[in-house]
LUMSE-528357 format. One record per residue (C-alpha): residue in three letters; residue number from 1; x, y, z. Coordinates in steps of 0.001 Angstrom, whole numbers. Example, Ala and Ser with C-alpha at 12.3 -4.5 7.8 and 13.67 -1.06 7.14 Angstrom:
<recs>
<rec aa="ALA" i="1" east="12300" north="-4500" up="7800"/>
<rec aa="SER" i="2" east="13670" north="-1060" up="7140"/>
</recs>
This chain:
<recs>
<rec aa="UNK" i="1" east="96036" north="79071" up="37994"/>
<rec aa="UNK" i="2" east="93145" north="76991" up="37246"/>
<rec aa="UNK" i="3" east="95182" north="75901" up="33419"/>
<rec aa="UNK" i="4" east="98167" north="75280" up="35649"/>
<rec aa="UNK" i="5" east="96363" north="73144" up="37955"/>
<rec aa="UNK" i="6" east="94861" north="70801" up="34973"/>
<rec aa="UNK" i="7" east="98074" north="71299" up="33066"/>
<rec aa="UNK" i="8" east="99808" north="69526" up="35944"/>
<rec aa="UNK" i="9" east="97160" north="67175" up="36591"/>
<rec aa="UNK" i="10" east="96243" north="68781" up="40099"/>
<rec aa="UNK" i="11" east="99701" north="67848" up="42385"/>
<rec aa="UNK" i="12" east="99788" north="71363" up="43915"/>
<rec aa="UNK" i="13" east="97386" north="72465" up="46445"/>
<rec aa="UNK" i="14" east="96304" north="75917" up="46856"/>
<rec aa="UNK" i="15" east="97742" north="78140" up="48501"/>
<rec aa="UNK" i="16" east="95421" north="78720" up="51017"/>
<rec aa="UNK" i="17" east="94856" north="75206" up="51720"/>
<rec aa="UNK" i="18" east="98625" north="74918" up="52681"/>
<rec aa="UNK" i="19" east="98216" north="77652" up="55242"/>
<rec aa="UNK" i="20" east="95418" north="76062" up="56562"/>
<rec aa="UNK" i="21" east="96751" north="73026" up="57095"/>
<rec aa="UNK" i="22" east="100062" north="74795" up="58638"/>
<rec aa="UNK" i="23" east="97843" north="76505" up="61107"/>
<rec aa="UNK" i="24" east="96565" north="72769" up="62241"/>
<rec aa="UNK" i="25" east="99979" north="71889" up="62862"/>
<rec aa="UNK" i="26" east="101228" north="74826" up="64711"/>
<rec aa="UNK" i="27" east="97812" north="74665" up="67138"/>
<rec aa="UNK" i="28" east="98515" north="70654" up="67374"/>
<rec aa="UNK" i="29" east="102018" north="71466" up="68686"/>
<rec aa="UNK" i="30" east="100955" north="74580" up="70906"/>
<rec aa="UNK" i="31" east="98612" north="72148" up="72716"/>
<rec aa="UNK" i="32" east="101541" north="69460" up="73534"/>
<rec aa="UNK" i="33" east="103871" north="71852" up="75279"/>
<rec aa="UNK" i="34" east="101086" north="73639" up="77244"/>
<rec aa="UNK" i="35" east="101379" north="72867" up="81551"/>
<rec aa="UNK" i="36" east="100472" north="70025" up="82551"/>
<rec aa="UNK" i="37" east="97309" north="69686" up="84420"/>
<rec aa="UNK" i="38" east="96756" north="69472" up="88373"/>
<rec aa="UNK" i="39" east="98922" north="66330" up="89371"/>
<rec aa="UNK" i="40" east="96524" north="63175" up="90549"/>
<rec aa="UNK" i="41" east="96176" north="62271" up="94102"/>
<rec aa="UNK" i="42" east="97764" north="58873" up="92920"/>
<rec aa="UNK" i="43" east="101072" north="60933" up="92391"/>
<rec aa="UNK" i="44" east="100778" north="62860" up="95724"/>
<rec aa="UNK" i="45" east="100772" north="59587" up="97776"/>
<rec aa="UNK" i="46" east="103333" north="58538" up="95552"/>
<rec aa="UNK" i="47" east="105413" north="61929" up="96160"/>
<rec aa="UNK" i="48" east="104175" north="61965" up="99512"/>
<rec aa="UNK" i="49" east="105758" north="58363" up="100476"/>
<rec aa="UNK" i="50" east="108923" north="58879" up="99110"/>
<rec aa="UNK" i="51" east="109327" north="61982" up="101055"/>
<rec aa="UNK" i="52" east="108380" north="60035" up="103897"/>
<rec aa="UNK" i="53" east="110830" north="57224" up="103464"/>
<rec aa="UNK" i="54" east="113857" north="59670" up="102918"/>
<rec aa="UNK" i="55" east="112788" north="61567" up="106414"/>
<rec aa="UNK" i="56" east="112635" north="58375" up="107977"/>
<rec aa="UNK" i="57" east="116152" north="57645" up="106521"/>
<rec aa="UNK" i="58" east="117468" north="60250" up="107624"/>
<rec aa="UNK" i="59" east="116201" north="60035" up="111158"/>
<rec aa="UNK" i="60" east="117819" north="56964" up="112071"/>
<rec aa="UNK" i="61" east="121010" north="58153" up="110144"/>
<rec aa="UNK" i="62" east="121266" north="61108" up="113106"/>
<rec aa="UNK" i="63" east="119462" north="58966" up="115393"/>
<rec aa="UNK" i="64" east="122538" north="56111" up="114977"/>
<rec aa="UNK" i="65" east="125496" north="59265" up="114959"/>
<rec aa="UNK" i="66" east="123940" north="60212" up="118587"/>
<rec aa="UNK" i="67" east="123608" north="56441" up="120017"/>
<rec aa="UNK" i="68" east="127381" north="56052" up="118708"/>
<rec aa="UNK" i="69" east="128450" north="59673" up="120254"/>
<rec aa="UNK" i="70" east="126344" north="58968" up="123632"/>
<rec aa="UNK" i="71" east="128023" north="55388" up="123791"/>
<rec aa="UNK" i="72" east="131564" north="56640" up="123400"/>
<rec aa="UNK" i="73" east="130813" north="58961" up="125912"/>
<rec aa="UNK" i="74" east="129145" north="56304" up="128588"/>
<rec aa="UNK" i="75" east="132351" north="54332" up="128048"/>
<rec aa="UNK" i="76" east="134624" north="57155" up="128685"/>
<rec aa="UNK" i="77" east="133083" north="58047" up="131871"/>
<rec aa="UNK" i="78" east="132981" north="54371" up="132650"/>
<rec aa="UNK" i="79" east="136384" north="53896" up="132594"/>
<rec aa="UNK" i="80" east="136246" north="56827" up="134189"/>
<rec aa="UNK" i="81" east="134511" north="55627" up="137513"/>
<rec aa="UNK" i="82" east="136930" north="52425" up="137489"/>
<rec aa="UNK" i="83" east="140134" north="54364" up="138083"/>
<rec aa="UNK" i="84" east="138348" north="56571" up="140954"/>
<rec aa="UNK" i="85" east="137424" north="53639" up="142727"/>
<rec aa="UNK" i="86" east="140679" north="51807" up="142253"/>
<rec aa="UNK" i="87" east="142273" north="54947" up="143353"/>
<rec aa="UNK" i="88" east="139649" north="54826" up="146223"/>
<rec aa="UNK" i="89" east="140271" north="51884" up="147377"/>
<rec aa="UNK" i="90" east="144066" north="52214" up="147139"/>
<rec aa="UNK" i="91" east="143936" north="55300" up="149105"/>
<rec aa="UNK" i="92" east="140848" north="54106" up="152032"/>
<rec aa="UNK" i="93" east="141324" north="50449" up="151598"/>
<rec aa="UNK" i="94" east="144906" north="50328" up="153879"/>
<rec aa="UNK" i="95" east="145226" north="50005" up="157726"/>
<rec aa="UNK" i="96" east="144943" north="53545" up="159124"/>
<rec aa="UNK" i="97" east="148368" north="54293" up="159858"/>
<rec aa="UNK" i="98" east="148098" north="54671" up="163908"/>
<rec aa="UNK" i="99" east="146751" north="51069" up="163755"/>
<rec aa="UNK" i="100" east="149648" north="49841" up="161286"/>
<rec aa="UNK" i="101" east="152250" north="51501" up="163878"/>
<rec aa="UNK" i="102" east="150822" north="50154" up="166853"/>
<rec aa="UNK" i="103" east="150334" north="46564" up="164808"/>
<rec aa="UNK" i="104" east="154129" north="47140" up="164122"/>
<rec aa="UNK" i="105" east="155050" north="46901" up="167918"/>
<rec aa="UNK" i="106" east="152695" north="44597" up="168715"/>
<rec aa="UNK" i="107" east="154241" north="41883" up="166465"/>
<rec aa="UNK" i="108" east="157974" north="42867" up="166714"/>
<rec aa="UNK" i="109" east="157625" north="42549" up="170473"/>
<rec aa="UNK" i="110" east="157271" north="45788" up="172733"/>
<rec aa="UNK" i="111" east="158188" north="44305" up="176212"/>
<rec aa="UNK" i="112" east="154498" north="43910" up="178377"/>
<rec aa="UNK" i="113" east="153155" north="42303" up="175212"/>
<rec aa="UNK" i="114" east="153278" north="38165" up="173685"/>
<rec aa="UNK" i="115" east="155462" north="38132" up="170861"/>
<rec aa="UNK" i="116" east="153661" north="36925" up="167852"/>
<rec aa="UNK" i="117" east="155438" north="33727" up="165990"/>
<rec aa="UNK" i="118" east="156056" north="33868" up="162461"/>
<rec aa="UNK" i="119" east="157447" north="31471" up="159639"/>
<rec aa="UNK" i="120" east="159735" north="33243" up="157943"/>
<rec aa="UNK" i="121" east="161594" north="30206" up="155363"/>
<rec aa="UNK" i="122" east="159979" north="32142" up="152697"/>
<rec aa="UNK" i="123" east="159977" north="35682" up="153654"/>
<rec aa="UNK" i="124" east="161906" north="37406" up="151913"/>
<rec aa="UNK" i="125" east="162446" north="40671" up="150142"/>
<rec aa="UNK" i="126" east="161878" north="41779" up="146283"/>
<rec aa="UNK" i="127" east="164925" north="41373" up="145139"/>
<rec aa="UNK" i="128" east="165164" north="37475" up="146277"/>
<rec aa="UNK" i="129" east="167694" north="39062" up="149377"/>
<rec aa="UNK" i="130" east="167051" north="37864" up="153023"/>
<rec aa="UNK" i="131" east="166341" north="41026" up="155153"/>
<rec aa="UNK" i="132" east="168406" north="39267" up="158057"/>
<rec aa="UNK" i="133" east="170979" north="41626" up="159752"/>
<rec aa="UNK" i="134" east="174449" north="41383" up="158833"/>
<rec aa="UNK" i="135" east="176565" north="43797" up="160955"/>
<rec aa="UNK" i="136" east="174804" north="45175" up="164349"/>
<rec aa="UNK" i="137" east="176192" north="48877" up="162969"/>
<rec aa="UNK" i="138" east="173678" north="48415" up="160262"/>
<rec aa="UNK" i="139" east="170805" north="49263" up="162731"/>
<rec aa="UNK" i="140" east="172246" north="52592" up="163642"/>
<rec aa="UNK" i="141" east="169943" north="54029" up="160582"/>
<rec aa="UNK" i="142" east="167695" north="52960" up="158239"/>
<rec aa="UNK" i="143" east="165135" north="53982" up="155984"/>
<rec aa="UNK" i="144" east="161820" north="52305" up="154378"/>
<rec aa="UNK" i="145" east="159072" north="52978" up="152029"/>
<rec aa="UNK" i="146" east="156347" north="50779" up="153876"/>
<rec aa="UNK" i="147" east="155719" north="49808" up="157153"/>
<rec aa="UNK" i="148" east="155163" north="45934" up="155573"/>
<rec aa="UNK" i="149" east="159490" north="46487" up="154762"/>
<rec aa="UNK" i="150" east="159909" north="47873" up="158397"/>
<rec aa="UNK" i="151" east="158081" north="44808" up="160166"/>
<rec aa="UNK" i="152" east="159721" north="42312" up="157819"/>
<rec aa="UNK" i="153" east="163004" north="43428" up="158716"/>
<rec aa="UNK" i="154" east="162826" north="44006" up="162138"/>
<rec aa="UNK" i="155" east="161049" north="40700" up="162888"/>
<rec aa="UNK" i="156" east="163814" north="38690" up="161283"/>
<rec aa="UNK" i="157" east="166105" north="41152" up="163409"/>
<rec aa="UNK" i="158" east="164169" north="39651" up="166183"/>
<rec aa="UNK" i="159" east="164886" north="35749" up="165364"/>
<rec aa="UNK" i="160" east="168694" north="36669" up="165308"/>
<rec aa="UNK" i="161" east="168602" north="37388" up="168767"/>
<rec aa="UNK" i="162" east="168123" north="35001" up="171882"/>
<rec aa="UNK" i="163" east="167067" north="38562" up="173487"/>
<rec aa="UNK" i="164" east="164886" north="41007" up="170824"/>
<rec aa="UNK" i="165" east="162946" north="43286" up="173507"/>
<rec aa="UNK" i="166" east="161652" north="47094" up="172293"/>
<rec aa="UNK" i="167" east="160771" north="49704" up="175144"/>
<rec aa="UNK" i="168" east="158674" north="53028" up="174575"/>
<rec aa="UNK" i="169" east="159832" north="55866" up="176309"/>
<rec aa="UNK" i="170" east="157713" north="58759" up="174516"/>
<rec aa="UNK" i="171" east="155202" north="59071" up="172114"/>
<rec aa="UNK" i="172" east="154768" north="62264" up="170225"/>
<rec aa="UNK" i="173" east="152544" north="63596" up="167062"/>
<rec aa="UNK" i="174" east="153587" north="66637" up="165367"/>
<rec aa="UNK" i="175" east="151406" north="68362" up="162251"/>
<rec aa="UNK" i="176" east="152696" north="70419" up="159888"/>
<rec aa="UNK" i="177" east="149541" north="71314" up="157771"/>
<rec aa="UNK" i="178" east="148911" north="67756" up="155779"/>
<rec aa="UNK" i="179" east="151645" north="66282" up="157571"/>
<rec aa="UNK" i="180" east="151943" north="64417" up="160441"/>
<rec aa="UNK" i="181" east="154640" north="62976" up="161934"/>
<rec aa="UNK" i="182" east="154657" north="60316" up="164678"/>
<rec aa="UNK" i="183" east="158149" north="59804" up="166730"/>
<rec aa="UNK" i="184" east="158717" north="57087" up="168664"/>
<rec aa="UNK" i="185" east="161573" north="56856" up="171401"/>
<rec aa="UNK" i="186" east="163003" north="54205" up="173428"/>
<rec aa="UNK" i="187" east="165207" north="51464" up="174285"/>
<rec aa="UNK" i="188" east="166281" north="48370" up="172193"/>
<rec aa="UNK" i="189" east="167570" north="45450" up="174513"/>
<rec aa="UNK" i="190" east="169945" north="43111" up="172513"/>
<rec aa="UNK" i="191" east="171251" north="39902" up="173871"/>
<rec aa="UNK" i="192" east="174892" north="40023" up="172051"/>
<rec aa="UNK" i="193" east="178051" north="37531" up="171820"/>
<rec aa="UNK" i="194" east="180950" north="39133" up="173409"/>
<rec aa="UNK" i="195" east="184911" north="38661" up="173068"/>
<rec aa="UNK" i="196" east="186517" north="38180" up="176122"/>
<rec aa="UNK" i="197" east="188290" north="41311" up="176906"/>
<rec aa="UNK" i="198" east="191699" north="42671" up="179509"/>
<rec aa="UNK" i="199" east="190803" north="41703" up="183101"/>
<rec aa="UNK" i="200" east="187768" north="39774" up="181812"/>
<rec aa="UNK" i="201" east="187126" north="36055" up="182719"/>
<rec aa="UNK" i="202" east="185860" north="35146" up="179612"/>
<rec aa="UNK" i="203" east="183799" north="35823" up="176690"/>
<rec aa="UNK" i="204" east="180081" north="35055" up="176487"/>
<rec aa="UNK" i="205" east="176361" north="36560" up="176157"/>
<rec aa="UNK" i="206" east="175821" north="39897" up="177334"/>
<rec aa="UNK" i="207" east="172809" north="42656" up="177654"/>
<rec aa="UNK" i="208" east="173103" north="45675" up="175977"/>
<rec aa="UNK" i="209" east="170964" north="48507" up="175292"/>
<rec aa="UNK" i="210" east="170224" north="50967" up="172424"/>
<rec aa="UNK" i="211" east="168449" north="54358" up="172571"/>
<rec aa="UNK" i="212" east="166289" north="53905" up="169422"/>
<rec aa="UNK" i="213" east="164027" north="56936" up="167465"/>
<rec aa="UNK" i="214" east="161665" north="55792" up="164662"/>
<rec aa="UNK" i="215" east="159230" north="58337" up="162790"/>
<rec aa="UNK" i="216" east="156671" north="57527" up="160730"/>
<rec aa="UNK" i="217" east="155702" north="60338" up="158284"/>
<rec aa="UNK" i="218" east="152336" north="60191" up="155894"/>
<rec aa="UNK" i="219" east="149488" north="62825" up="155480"/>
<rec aa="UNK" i="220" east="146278" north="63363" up="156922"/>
<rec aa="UNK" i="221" east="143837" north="61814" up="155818"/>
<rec aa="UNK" i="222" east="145748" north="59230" up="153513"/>
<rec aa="UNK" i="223" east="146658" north="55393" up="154742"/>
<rec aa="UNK" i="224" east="149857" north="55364" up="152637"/>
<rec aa="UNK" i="225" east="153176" north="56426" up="154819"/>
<rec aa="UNK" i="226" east="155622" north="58585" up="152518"/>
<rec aa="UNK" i="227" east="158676" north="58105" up="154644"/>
<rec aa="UNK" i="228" east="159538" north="55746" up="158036"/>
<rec aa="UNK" i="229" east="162905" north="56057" up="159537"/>
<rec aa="UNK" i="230" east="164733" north="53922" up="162281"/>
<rec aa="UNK" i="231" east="167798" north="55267" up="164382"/>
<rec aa="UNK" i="232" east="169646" north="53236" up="166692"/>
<rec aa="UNK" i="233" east="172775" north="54880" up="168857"/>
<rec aa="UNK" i="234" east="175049" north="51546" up="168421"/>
<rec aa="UNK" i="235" east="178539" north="53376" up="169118"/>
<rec aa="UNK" i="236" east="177927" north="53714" up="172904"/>
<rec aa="UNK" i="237" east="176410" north="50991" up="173393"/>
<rec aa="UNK" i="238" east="177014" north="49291" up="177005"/>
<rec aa="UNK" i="239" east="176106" north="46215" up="179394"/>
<rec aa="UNK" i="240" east="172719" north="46943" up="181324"/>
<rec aa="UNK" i="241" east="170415" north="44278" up="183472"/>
<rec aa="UNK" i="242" east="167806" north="47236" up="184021"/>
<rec aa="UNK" i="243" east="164939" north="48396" up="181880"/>
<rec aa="UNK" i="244" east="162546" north="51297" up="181912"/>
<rec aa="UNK" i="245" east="158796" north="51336" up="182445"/>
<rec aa="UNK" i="246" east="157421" north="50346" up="179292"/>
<rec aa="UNK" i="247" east="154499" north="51888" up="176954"/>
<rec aa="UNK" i="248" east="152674" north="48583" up="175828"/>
<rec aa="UNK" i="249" east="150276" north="48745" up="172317"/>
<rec aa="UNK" i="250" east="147410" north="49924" up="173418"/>
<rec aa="UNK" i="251" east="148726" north="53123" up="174796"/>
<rec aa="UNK" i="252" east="150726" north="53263" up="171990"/>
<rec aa="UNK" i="253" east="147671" north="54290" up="169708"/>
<rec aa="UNK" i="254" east="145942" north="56303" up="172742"/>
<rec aa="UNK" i="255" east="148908" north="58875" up="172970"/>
<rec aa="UNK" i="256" east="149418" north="59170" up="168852"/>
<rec aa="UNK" i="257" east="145592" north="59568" up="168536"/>
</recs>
């Protein structure tokens, strides 16, 4: 070995020297993939306040979902509370129907009572229509769905007359569970133009009277009326100077109370 090693002028090492040196290496290498020590408390806080800033992140993420869900629900209910009270105020905010009724009499004229003046140029219905009376057999029945259509009507009745006068006979109130049902019954006095007839003299004004039934339906409780009918018995109708007792407003409300 020792010839080789001056033959060659000393460029290989011993053996032992290279196993040496390989042991070096493999120790050097060992020591670079070993755990790495305890982290520093510069890295905790590090560590620590990202953590911290996600969490927060997060918070107001599910904190924001809620004020959004809560919010839709407030509105909701809101809107809500605005159709209750408009149905409220639909429902309570109306004349109490014995009131409206004995209002109704009051301004059409129930004889005992001042007949209320009204302009009526511009009253007039829906539709454009005048509700003025066309053929006296039109009153023998008729139907409406408010008791605003009923006075309207009947008060321009009223101005197409020289002689308009309403007389209560009865009062009654039936109930029929929610129902109730208030019937009227009387005497219509009409001042009407007459043809001269056989054996008369000559034509003119005359008197007559008509046995008249309204009802007024609605339900207890409620100020809305679901149904008001007027019936007038215009086929038999006759010449008359006399007129009963009549029932003036206020005792109109007492009886239907």
């Amino acid at each position: 070995m020792t010839a080789l090693a001056m033959a060659t002028g000393g460029r290989f090492a011993s053996p032992s020297v290279d196993s040496n040196k390989l042991k070096q290496a493999w120790v050097a290498v060992s020591t670079t993939i070993e755990v790495p020590e305890e982290p520093s408390e510069d890295w905790k806080k590090a560590r620590r306040k990202e953590q911290c800033r996600i969490n927060q992140a997060n918070y107001r993420k599910r904190k924001r979902q809620y004020e959004q869900r809560v919010a839709g629900e407030i509105k909701a209910l809101e809107q809500e509370i605005s159709q209750l009270e408009s149905h409220r105020t639909k429902e309570c905010g109306g004349v109490d129907p014995i009131q409206a009724i004995g209002d109704f009499y009051y301004a059409v004229g129930v004889e005992g009572e001042q007949q209320q003046s009204f302009n009526l140029q511009n009253a007039h219905l829906a539709d454009g229509s005048s509700p003025a009376l066309q053929y006296l057999m039109d009153l023998q029945r008729e139907e409406f769905d408010s008791i605003e259509s009923l006075k309207l009507h009947w008060i321009w009745y009223r101005e197409q007359f020289r002689t308009f006068q309403l007389t209560i006979s009865s009062c009654e109130r039936l109930e029929a569970g929610e129902q109730v049902i208030i019937k009227l019954t009387g005497q219509l006095q009409l001042d009407v133009y007459y043809d001269a007839q056989k054996g008369e003299a000559s034509s003119g004004y005359g008197a007559i009277s008509c046995p008249f039934i309204q009802q007024f339906e609605f339900e207890s409780g409620k100020r809305t009326f679901t149904r008001i009918t007027s019936e007038q018995v215009v086929m038999h109708v006759f010449l008359c100077t006399t007129i009963t007792r009549p029932v003036i407003q206020g005792k109109i409300t007492d009886a239907l109370v």
